[in-house]
N, C-alpha and C positions, 0 to 999 in steps of 0.2 A: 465724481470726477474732480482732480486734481486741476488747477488753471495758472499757471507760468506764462506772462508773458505775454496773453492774450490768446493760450493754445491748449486746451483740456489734450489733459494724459488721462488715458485707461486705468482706472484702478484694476484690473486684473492684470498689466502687465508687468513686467519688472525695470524698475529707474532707469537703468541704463541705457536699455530698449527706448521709453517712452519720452526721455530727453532728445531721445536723435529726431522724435516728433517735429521739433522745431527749427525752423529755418536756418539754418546755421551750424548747428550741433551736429555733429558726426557722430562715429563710436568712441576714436580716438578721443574728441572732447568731452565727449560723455563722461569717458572714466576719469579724465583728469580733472574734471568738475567736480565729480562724486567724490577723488581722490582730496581735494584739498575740502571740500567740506565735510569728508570724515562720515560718508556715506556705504554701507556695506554694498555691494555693486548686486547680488542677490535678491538684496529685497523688492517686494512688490511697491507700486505707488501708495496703494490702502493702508501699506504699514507705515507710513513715513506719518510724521505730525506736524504742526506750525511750520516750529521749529527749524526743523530740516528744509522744507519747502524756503525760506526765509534765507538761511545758508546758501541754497540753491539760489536762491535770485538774484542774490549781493554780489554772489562771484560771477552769473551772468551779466550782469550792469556794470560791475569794473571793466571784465577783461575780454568778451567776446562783443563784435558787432552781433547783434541777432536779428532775426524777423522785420519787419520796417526799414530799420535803420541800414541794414546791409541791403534788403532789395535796392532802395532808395541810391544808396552808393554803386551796386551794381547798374543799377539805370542812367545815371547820372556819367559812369564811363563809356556805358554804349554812347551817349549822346555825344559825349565829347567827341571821341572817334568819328563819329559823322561830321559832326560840324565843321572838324581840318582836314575832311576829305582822305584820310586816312585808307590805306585799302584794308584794314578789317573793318573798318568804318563801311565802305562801300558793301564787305561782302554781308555784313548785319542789315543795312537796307534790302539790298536783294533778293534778304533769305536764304544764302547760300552757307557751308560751311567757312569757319571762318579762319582753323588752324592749320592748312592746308591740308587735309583730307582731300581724295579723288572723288572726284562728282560724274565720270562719265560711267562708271558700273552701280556706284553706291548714293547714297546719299537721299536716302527715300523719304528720311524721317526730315529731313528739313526743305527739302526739295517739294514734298508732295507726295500725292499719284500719280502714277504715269500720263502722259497724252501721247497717245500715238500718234505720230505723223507719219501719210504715204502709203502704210501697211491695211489691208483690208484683207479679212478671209474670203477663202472660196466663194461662199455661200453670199455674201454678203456682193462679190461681185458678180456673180451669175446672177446674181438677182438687176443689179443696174446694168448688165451687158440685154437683157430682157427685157425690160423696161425701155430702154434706147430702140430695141430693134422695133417693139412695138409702135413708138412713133413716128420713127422711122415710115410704117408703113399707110400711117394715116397721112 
């Protein structure tokens, strides 16, 4: 396995694929990495050498934030945002969506699971309508 970065690529898959591995890198950068280091976009990681790997990292370290360096920056804006009280500020505390997205149908994935309030099945209430009546009679 290949190590860029702090991040093992697959030697069975191919550069272009195993670049987007890393934090930062997309398809789209993918290939314009691969483009300017003169990289066939085809090949597997196995077949690359030093050499290439080497190309590959130079032009990562100029011109892309990657892995650390971008979380670190992407953290460091949420923070901000909080700090001046911001409303996407506020909706990143909360946990809510923060682009205006609608939160009364959707929003499950940042929201949670549901909590039902009020609602109880049948069963579940024939059970406590039961319950009551039997103390009731003691």
């Amino acid at each position: 396995m290949a190590r860029i970065l702090g991040v093992n690529l697959p030697d069975n898959k191919r550069i272009d694929y195993a670049l987007t591995l890393i934090y930062g890198v997309g398809w789209t950068s993918s290939k314009r990495i691969l483009g300017e280091a003169k990289i066939e976009v085809n090949k597997k990681v196995s077949q690359l050498n030093e050499d290439d790997f080497k190309r590959i990292i130079v032009i990562l370290e100029k011109g892309h934030k990657v892995e650390g360096d971008l979380r670190e920056e992407i953290n460091d804006n949420i923070k901000r945002l909080r700090e001046i009280g911001s409303y996407r500020g506020i909706r990143h505390t909360r946990g809510l969506p923060v682009r205006g997205q609608r939160t009364r149908s959707n929003a499950r994935t940042k929201r949670g699971k549901r909590k039902t309030v009020g609602a109880l099945k049948k069963e579940v209430w024939a059970k406590m309508e039961q319950a009551k009546t039997q103390t009731d009679k003691k």
